[in-house]
N, C-alpha and C positions, 0 to 999 in steps of 0.2 A: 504493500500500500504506500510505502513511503517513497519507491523508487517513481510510482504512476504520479505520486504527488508532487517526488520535482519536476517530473520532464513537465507535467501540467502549467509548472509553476515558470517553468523555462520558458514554455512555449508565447505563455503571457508577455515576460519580461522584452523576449528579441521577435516579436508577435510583427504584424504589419503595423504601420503608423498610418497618420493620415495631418492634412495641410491644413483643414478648415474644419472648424466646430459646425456643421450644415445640419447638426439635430437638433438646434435651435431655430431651423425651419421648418419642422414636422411637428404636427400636431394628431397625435392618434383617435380626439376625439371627432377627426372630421370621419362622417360616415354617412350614414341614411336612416334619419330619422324614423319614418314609418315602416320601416322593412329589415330584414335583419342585418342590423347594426354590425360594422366592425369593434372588436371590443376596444377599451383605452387603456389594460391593462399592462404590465411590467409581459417582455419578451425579447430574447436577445435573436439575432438573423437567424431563419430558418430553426427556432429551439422548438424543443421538446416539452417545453413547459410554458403554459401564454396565462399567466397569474394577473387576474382581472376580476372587478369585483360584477357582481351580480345582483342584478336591482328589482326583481320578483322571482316567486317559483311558481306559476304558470302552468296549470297540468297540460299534458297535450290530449286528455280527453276527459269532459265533462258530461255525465250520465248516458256512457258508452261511446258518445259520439264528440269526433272531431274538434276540439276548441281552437277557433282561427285565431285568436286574440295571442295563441303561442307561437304563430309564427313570427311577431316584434321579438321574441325572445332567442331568434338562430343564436347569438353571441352573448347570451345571458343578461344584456347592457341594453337599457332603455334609457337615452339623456331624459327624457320629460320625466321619468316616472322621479320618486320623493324619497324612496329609500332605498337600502340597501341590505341584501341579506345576511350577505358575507360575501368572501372570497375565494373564488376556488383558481383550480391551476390546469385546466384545459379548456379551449375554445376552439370555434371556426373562425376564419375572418369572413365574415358577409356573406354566408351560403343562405340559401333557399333552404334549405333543411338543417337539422341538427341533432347532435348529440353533445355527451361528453360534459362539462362541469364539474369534473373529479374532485373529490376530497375540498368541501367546503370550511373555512378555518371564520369565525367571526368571535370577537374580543369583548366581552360583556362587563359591565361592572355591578353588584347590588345583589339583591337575589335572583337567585339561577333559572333561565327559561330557557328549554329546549324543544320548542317549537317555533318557528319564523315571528309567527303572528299573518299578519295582512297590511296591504298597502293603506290602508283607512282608519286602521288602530295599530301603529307600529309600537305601541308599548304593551302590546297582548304577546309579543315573543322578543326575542332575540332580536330581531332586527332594528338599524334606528336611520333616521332621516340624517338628509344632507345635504347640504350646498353645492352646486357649480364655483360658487365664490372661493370656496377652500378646496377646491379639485386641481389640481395639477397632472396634469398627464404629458411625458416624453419618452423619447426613445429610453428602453430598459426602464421606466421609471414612474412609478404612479403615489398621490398621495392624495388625502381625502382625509376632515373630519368626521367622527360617527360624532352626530353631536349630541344623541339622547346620554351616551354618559363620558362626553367631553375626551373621546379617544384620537390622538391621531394614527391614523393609517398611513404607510408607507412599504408599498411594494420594488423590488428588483427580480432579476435573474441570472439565471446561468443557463445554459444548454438544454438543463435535465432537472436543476434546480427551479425553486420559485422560494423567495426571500423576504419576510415579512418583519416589518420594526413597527409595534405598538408601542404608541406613547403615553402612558396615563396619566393626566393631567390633575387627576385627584387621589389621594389616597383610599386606600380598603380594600376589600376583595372584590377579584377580580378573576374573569374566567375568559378561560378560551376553549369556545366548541368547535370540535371537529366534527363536519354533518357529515354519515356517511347515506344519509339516505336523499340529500338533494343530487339533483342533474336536470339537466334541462334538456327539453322535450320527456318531462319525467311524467310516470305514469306505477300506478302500485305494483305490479307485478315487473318491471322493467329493472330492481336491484336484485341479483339473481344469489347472491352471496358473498358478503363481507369478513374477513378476516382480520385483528387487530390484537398484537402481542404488547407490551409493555415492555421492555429494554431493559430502562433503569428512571432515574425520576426524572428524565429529564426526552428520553427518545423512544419512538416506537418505530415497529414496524407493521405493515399489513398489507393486504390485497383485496380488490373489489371486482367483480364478473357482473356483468351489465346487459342484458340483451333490448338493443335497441335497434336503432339505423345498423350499424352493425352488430350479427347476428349475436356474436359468441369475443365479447371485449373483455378482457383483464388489464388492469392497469395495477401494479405495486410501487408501493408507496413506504418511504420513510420520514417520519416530521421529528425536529427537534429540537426545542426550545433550551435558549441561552440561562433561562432561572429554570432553578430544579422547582416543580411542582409540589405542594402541601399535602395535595389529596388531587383525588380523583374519582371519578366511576363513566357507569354507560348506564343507557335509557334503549331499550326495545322496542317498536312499533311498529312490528310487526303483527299479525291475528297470533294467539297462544299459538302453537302447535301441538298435536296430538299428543307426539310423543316427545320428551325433550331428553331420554338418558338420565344417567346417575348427577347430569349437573347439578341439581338441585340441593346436593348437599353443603354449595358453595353461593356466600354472599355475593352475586355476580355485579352487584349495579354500586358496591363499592370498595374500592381499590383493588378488585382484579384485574391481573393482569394478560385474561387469557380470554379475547372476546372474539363471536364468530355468532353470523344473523345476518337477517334479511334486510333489516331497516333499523340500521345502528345509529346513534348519536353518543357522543366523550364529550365527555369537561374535564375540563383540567385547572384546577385551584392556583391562586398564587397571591400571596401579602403585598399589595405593592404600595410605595409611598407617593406622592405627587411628584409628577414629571417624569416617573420611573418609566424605560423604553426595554420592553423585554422583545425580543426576536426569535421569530421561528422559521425555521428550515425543513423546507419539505421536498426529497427526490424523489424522481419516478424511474421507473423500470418496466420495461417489455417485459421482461425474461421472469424476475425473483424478487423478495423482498431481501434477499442479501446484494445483490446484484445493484438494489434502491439503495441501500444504506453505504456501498461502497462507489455509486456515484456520486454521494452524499458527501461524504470524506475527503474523496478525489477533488473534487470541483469548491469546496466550499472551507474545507478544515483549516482553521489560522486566521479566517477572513471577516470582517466585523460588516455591518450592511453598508457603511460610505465607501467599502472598498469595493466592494461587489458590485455596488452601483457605478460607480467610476468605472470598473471595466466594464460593465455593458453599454456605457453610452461611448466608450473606445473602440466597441466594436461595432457601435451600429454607427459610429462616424468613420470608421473605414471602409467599411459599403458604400456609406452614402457618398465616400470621395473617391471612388468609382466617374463620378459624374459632376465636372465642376457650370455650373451656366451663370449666365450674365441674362437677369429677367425683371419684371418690375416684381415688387415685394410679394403681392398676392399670387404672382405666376411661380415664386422662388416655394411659398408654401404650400403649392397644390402639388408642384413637382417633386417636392423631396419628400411628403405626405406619400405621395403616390410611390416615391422609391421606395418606401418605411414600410408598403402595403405589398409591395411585389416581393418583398425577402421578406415574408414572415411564413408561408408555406410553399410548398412542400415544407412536413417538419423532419427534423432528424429523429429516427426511431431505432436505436441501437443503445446500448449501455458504452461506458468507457471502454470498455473490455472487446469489443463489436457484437457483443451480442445482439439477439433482437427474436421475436417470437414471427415465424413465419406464416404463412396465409395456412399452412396444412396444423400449423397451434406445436408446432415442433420448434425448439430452439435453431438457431441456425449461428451464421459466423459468419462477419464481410470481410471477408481476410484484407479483399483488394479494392475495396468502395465503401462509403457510407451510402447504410440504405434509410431513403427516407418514405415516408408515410402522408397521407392526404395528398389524394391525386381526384381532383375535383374535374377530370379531364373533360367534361362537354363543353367546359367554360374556359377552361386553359388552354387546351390548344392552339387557340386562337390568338394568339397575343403573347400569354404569360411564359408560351418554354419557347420561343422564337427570342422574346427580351432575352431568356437566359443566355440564349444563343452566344448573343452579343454582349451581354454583359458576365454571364455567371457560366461559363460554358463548361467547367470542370465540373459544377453540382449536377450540371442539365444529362452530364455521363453518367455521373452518379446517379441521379433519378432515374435513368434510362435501365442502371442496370440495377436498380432495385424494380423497377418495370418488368423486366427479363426473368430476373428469383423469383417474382408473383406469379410470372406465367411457368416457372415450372413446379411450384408450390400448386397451383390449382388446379383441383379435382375438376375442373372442366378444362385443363389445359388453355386458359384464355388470359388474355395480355389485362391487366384494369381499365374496369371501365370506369366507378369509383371506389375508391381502396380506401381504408384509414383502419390503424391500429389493429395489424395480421386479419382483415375482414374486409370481403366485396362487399359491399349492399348494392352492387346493380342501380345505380340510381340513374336517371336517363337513357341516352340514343346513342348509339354508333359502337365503334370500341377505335378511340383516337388518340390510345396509344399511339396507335402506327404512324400517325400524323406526325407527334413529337419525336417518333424514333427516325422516321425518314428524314423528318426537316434538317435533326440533327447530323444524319449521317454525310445528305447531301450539302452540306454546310461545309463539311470537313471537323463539323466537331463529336467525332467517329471515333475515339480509343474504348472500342465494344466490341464484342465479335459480330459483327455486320449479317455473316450468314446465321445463327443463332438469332439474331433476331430478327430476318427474314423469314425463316421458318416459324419463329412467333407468331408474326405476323399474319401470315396465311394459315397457319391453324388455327388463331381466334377468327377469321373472317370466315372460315368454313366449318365454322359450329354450326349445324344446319336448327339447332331446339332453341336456338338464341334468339328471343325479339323477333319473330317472323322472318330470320334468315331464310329459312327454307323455302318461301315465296319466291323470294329476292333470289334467290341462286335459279330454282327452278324453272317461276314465271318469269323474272326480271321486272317484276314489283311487286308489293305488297298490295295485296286483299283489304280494305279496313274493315271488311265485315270479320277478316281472320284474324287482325292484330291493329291494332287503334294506332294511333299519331304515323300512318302507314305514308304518309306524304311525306313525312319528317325524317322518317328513317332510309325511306329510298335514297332519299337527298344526300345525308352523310352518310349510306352507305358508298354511293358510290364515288364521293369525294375522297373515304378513306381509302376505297378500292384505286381509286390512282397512286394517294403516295405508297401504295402498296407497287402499284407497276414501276413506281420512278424508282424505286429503289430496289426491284429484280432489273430493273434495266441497269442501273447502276452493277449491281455484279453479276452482271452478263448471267440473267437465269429468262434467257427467252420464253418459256414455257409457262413462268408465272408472269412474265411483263403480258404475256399473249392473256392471260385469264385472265387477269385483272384489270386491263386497260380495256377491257369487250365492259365488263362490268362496272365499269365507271362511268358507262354512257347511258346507264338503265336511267338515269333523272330524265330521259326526254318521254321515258315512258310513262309518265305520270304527270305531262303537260298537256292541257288541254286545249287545243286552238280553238276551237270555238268561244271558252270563256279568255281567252290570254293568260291562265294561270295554271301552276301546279295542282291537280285538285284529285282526291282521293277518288279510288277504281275499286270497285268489285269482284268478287270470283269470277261471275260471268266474262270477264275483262271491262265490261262498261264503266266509264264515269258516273258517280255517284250525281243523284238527282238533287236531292237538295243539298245545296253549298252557297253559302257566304264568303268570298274573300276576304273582308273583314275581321270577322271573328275568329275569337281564338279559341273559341270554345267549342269539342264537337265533328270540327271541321279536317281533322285527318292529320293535325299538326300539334305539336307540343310547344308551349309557351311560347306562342306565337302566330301569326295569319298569314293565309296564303300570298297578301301583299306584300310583307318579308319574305316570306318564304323562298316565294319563286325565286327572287336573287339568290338564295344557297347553290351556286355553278360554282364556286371561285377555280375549280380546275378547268372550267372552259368558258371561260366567258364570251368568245367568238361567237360558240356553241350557242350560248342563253340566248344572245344578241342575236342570232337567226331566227329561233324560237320566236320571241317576241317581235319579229318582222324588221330589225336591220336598224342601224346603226339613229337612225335619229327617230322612230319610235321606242326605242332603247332610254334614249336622253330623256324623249316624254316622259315615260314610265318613272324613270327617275325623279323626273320634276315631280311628277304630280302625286311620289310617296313623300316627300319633304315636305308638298304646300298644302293637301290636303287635309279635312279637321277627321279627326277619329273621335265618334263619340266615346262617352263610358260604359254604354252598353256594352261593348264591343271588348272588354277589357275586366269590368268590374269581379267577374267570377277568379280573374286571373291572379294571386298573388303574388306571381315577382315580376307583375307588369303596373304600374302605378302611373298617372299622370305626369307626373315629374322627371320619368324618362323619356319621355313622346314629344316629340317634334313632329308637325303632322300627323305624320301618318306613319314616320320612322320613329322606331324604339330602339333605343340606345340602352335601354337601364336593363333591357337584355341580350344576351351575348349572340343570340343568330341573325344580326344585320350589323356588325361591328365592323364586318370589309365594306358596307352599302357605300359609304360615301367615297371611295377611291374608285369607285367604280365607272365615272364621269373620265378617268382616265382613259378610257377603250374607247370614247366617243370624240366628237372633233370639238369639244369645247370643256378640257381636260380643267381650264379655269374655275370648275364648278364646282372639284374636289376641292382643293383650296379655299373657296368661300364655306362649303359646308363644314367644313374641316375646322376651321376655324368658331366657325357658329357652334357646334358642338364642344368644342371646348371649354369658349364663354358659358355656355347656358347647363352645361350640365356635370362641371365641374368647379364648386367653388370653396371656400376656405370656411367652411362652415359643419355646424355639425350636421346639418341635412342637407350636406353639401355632394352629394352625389347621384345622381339620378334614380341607382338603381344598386343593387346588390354586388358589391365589391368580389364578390364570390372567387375568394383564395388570392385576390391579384388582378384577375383578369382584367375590370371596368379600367385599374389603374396603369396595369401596362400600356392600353388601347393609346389612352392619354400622356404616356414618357416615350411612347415612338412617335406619336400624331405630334408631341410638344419639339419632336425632335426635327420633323419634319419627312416621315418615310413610316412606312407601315407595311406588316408582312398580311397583303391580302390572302396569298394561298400558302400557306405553310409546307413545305416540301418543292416549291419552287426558291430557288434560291435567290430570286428578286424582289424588292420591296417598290413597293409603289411611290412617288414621290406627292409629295402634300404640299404643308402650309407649315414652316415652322414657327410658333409661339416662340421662340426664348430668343433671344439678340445673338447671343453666342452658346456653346458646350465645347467642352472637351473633356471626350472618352479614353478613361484610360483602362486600355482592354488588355486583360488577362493574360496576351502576348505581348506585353511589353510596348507593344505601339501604342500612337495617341490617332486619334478621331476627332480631328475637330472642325465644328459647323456653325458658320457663322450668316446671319441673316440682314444683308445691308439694309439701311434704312427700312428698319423693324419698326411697327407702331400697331396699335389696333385698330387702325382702317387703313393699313398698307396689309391686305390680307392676300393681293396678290403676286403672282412668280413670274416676273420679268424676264430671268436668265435662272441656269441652274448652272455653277461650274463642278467638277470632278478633278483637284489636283492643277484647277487653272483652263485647262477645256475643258469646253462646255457640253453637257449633256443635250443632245438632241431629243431624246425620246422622253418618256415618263416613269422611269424605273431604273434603279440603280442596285448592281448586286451584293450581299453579304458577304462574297468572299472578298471586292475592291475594298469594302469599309475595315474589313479585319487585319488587312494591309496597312492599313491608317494612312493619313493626308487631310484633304483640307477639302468640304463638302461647303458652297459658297451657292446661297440665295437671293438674289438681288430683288426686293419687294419692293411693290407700288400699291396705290390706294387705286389706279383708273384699271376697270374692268375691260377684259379685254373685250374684242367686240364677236359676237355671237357670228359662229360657219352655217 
């Protein structure tokens, strides 16, 4: 342990540095008010641990049935709501669904309540109200009054750690509960079995099993507080059980040290005099609770909480000076906001040791990668592992080849479609892995076994019992009478079916480049000439009778309407642009999703579609029209990207807490917004070209990973010089509208000359 704890300690010391303190321009409370929230809790780049407090418990179903009011709770964090319940040490950043909330710790003073209470009587439990006034939230760093009994809270982290300093500002007793029965998206049957030892009087250790979004989760856990505890016990609430064994002949609910149940809650006692700051420490673990307690050690032993905090905001400013720009102040906060939001997942899921518990619930070992966990891939594809591309491209291998262990881990032999903590939950459309494993490989950010994962690849796309594959290989589309959002899947099936060919073509596997690129053109088989849209077909083969392009509800698509939809081409957009009748009925169509009104009707059923992400009739606040606006590029008045481009940025990102359109969901909304701010966007992933825009910032310089700089400067930059005059590369000038990955990884000098006068309509 001591030798893991210096190289630990080594590594810190001659660790990377960085030029600019830029996490004094990131604010974690910027998120989305009405929708799920990103949290504003303490997390250090890509950790293991995202320690943020929680401001209701929310059931996810109220007398059998669905309670919508818990989907504000994906990230546990409500800015509106009044109190708080406590603290735990797992979250999503901004998904549409949730799990997770592990091991709740909250600091009481007076006599002892081990139930929350309610938002409308927070003195009926443990919980207590608080201010935005006294909230402080930064990189690795949160802190917040409880003010019903004048506590201050202050959170950090570590990797694997989450690091807690209460302050007590009055004397007497005082307790700290450990809730093992909160989580969110919680429901009674959903805590499957808790385990909890007592150490010494000062540390514990346990484990909790969860079936939720994912199926079969454990998470171990070690906490351990800096005063030794007076006393202690647990409180049960769970129904009796039938039969409980010889325990009975032990005082369980005070000072044992050997607890295990369904619906557990500890307190833990302590004497404390005014101003007295006691800290607790709590590691997690895939693998064990020894495993939790010797991450514990490794990452924290010797280390007081202003030390721990110092280095996490050392480390989240050497990411963020990755990326230096010259921007006006509120453009500098969205964007390094938005860098803050793209490295907090994927998380790292392995112990110091490499351990990590696999998708088959077996231990495993990264000998030669860190494997990380949360792959929210229908929403990341798109944006978030193309940025890694360019910015983080040794993690993006890493993901890739914990991508690769998943699919030989699974008992369906299938790549993730969403993964988090050793578990699929299957959550959406496609399997876009492949997207980010081609993107990467055709990038050149390929130290993977390329064949290995070409054969991944094509044996998750020929699961025939998967989401109406079977259709889709067979007929060459989907039935909706056989399998619902059958428009939707056609779509990314056969987008993923391309970077599937680009990368047999890439190593000369003619016979899968031949299958997959026939299957990549099945999208035209789900257009309908007669209406001008993608529109869901029947066994018979017929186009479905009643249809709405409009709506999202119903209509053969998943969070989303066939008015987006149809644009899901980006591997042929020639292709679409025939479809739709040629290059300036194209433009039309374009226009008149931007300018036209979408009512509520059309929406309202839809949760992670809200007014607030909708420009006309384009939705932004969700991820399947995210390429829509580069798309003016393939037409003859390319100046249209760059006005929408820009408009979008304005209006749907801003430095506030309901400052995002839509659901940040892992990174994605944020990346859209630090390639669009940068001026280039990866419309089709797996093509190694990006589209060229409108860039937002005056100046950047990227310092990438290989040692080059990237730098892009925007002359006579303003907010109504929105348009692109010239575009240089290195001093010549780009002729076309698309600039490739591998020229910018090269590094040089990316030069935009802007003007406010429109150019004049072809």
């Amino acid at each position: 342990m001591k030798v893991i704890f210096s190289i630990a300690l080594l590594c810190i010391l001659t660790g990377p540095t960085y030029t600019q303190d830029l996490a004094q321009y990131v604010n974690p409370l910027i998120g989305t008010q009405k929708m799920g929230h990103t949290f504003p809790g303490a997390v250090v780049p890509f950790g293991s641990v995202q320690l943020s407090p929680d401001t209701d418990t929310i059931p996810y179903e109220t007398n059998g049935k669905y309670n919508k009011d818990v989907y504000k709770y994906c990230a546990g964090y409500q800015y509106e709501d009044k109190t708080i319940v406590g603290f735990s040490h797992t979250h999503f950043s901004g998904t549409g669904h949730s799990d997770l909330g592990d091991i709740l710790i909250m600091p009481t003073m007076g006599q002892l309540q081990l139930t929350p209470g309610t938002a409308d009587k927070p003195e009926s439990g443990y919980r207590s109200t608080y201010s935005h006034n006294t909230e402080v939230a930064s990189p690795g760093y949160y802190k917040v009054l409880l003010e019903d009994d004048n506590i201050q809270a202050e959170m950090t982290a570590t990797t694997r750690t989450g690091i807690h300093k209460y302050t007590f500002n009055k004397a007497g007793q005082a307790h700290i509960i450990l809730d093992m029965v909160h989580g969110i998206y919680n429901y009674p049957n959903k805590n499957i079995w808790t385990i909890i030892r007592v150490l010494d009087d000062g540390t514990e250790f346990g484990s909790r099993q969860t079936n939720g979004w994912a199926r079969t989760r454990t998470v171990n856990f070690a906490p351990q507080t800096s005063k030794a505890y007076s006393r202690y016990g647990a409180k049960h609430f769970e129904e009796k059980e039938v039969y409980g064994g010889f325990w009975r002949k032990f005082d369980q609910v005070h000072n044992f040290p050997d607890q295990a149940g369904k619906q557990l809650r500890m307190w833990f006692d302590f004497d404390v005099t005014a101003g007295e700051a006691i800290e607790v420490k709590v590691a997690l673990s895939p693998v064990s609770t020894t495993a939790a307690l010797s991450n514990l050690y490794t990452e924290t032993r010797g280390k007081d909480f202003n030390t721990l905090r110092k280095e996490a905001r050392r480390l989240w400013n050497v990411e963020l000076n990755k990326i230096l720009i010259d921007a006006r102040e509120p453009d500098k906060i969205n964007f390094y906001t938005a860098m803050y939001h793209s490295f907090i997942a994927p998380q790292v899921y392995m112990d110091q040791d490499r351990g990590y518990k696999g998708l088959d619930q077996e231990v495993h070992y990264a000998s030669d990668f860190t494997n990380y966990t949360i792959f929210s891939l229908w929403d990341t594809y798109r944006a978030l592992h193309p940025w890694f591309n360019l910015v983080q491209p040794a993690r993006n291998r890493d993901m890739i080849q914990s991508m690769l262990a998943h699919q030989q881990q699974s008992a369906e032999h299938m790549l993730p479609v969403w993964s988090h903590y050793a578990n699929e939950n299957w959550c959406m459309i496609g399997y876009h892995s492949v997207s980010v494993i081609a993107d990467a490989y055709l990038k050149g950010n390929n130290n993977f076994s390329a064949i290995q994962a070409l054969e991944a690849c094509a044996q998750t796309a020929r699961t025939q019992y998967y989401d109406g594959l079977y259709y889709y290989i067979t007929e060459g589309y989907i039935p909706e009478d056989k399998s619902g959002a059958s428009v939707s899947k056609v779509l990314e099936y056969a987008y993923d079916d391309w970077c599937i060919a680009q990368l047999a073509k890439a190593l000369k596997r003619a016979d899968l480049y031949r299958e997959f690129s026939e299957r990549s053109t099945y999208y035209s088989n789900v257009f309908d000439q007669t209406s001008g849209f993608m529109r869901p077909r029947l066994s018979d083969g017929s186009f479905r009778r009643e249809f709405d392009p409009l709506d999202t509800e119903g209509q053969g698509f998943i969070e989303g309407n066939s008015w987006n939809y149809t644009l899901s081409v980006p591997q042929d957009v020639p292709g679409l642009m025939a479809l739709l009748g040629g290059n300036k009925k194209f433009e039309t169509y374009l226009d008149s999703l931007f300018m036209m009104h979408l009512p509520d009707k059309y929406f309202e059923h839809t949760e992670d579609i809200t007014r607030e992400g909708i420009i006309g009739n384009y939705v932004h606040g969700n991820e399947p029209s995210h390429h829509v606006a580069y798309l003016y590029n393939w037409t003859n008045n390319p100046w249209k990207t760059q006005e929408r481009v820009r408009m979008i940025l304005d209006h749907q990102y801003k430095p506030a807490p309901d400052g995002l359109g839509g659901n940040d969901d892992c990174g994605q909304m944020s990346a859209w917004y630090l390639f669009s701010a940068l001026g280039f966007y990866p419309v089709c992933p797996g093509d190694v070209n990006y589209q060229l825009g409108s860039p937002l910032v005056n100046s950047a310089t990227i310092n990438l990973e290989n040692g080059k700089t990237l730098e892009i400067i925007a002359h006579d930059q303003s907010p109504t010089n929105v348009y692109v005059k010239k575009v240089r590369w290195n001093g010549r000038e780009i002729t076309g509208t698309a600039i490739s990955h591998l020229q910018l990884m090269e590094g040089g000098k990316l030069e935009f000359d802007m003007t406010g006068k429109k150019p004049r309509k072809k």
